[in-house]
Legacy VTK file of the C-alpha trace (Angstrom):
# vtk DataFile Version 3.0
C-alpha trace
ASCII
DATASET POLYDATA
POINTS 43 float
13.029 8.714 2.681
9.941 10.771 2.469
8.906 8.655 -0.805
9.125 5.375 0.963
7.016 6.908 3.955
4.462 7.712 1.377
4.287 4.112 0.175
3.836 2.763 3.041
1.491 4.523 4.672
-0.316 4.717 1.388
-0.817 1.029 1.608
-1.476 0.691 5.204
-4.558 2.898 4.969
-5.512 0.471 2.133
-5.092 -2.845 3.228
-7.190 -0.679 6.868
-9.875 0.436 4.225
-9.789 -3.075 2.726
-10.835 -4.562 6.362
-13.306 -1.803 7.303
-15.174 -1.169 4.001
-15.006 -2.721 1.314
-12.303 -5.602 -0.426
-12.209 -3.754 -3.890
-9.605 -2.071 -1.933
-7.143 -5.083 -2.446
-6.768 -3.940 -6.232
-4.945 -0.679 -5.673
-2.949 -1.851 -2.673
-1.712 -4.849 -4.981
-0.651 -2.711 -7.712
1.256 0.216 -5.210
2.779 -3.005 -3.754
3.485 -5.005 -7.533
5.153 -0.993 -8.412
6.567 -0.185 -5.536
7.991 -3.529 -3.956
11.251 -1.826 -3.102
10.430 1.009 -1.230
7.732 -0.578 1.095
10.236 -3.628 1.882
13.009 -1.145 2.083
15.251 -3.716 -0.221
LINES 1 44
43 0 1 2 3 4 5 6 7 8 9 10 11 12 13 14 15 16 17 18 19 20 21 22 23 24 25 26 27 28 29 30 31 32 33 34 35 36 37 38 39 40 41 42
């Protein structure tokens, strides 16, 4: 429970920092999303 609030908060704050700053961003958040598919979708 605790890991899948980690993810997703993880990549909300990046796709935020990806809007705000700067879009090198995007790289991270696709790899947390390409590892972590099941625990931010909750599948």
């Amino acid at each position: 429970m605790l890991h899948r609030y980690i993810v997703r908060s993880v990549i909300v704050s990046l796709l935020l920092l990806t809007m705000t700053v700067n879009v090198l961003y995007i790289l991270p958040m696709i790899v947390l999303l390409n590892t972590h598919f099941h625990e931010f979708f909750g599948r």
